[in-house]
C-alpha positions in Angstrom: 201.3 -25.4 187.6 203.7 -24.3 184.9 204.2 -21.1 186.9 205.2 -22.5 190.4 207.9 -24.4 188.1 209.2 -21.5 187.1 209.5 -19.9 190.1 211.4 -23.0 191.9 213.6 -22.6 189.0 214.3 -18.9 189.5 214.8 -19.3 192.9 217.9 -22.4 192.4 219.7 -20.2 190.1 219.4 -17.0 192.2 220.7 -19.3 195.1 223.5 -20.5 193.0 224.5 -17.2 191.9 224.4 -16.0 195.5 226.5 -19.0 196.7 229.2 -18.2 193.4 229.0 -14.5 194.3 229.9 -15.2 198.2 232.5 -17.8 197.0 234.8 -15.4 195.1 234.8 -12.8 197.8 235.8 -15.0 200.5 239.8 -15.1 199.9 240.9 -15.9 203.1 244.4 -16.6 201.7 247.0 -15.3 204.0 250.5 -13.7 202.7 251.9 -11.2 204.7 251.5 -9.0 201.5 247.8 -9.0 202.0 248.1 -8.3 205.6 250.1 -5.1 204.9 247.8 -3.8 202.6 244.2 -5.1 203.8 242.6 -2.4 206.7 242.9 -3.5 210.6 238.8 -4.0 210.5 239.0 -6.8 207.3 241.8 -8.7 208.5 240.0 -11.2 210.2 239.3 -13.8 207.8 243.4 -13.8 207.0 243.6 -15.0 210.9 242.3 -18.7 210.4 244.7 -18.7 207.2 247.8 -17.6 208.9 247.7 -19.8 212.1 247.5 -22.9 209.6 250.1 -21.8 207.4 252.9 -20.8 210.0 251.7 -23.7 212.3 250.0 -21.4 215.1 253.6 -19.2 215.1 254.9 -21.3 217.9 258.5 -21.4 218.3 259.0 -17.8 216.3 260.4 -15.1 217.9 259.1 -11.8 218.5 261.3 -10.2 215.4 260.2 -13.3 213.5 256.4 -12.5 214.0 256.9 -9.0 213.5 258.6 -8.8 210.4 255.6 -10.8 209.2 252.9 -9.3 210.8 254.2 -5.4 211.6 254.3 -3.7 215.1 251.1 -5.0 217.2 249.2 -2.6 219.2 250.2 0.6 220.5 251.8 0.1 224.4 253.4 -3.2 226.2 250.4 -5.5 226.2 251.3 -8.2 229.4 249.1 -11.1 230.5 248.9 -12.0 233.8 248.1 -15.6 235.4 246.8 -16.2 238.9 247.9 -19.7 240.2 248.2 -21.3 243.5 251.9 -20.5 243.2 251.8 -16.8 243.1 251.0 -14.7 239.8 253.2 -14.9 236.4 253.1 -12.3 233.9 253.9 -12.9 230.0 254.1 -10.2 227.5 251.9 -10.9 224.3 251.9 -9.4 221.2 248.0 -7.7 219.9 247.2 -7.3 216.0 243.6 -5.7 215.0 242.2 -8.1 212.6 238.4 -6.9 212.9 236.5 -9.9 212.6 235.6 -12.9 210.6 232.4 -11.9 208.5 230.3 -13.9 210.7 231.6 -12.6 213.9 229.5 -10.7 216.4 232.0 -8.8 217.8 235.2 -7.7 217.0 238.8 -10.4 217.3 242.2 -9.8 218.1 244.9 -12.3 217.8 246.7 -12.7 220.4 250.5 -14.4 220.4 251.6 -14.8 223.7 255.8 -15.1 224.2 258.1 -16.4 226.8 261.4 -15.8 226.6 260.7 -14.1 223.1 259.4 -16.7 221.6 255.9 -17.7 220.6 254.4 -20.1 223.0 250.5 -19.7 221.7 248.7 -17.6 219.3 244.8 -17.3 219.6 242.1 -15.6 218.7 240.2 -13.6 220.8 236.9 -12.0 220.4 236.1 -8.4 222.8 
């Protein structure tokens, strides 16, 4: 008896030192420091941070968002709309932010603009 005691008691503290251990490597904190110096592929748990913090970018403009963020992906990236009306096309702005640890696949925030301003940001998996 006094061994299956012990071993429930192994097993809570190897759990709490797996839940501290977790906890102090997930800094999610966004500063645009960090993004500048953190690799395209571990970016994406900064994401969730920076969309609270800067209120989902709306009403920036595109200078605004990329003196914060840097240039986005290489080429004009445009995003175009069907609608009973005709078609509208809106240029966006693409970061690589990898993913979130849990994330099956990899995300890319996308900040869509019209009239060079942010209308939406989002975040979009591949």
């Amino acid at each position: 008896m006094s061994v299956l005691k012990r071993h429930k008691k192994i097993v809570v503290v190897l759990a709490l030192v797996l839940g501290f251990f977790l906890w102090k490597t997930w800094d999610g904190h966004f500063t645009p420091e960090r993004w500048a110096k953190t690799d395209g592929d571990q970016r994406g748990k900064l994401v969730n941070s920076l969309l609270e913090q800067y209120n989902g970018l709306v009403g920036m403009s595109r200078a605004e968002v990329e003196a914060l963020l840097g240039s986005d992906t290489d080429g004009e990236q445009m995003e175009e709309r069907l609608t009973t009306e005709g078609s509208t096309v809106r240029p966006l702005l693409v970061y690589q932010a990898g993913g979130r640890p849990w994330a099956m696949f990899p995300e890319y925030p996308f900040v869509y603009l019209e009239d060079g301003y942010v209308t939406e940001a989002k975040l979009i998996a591949d």
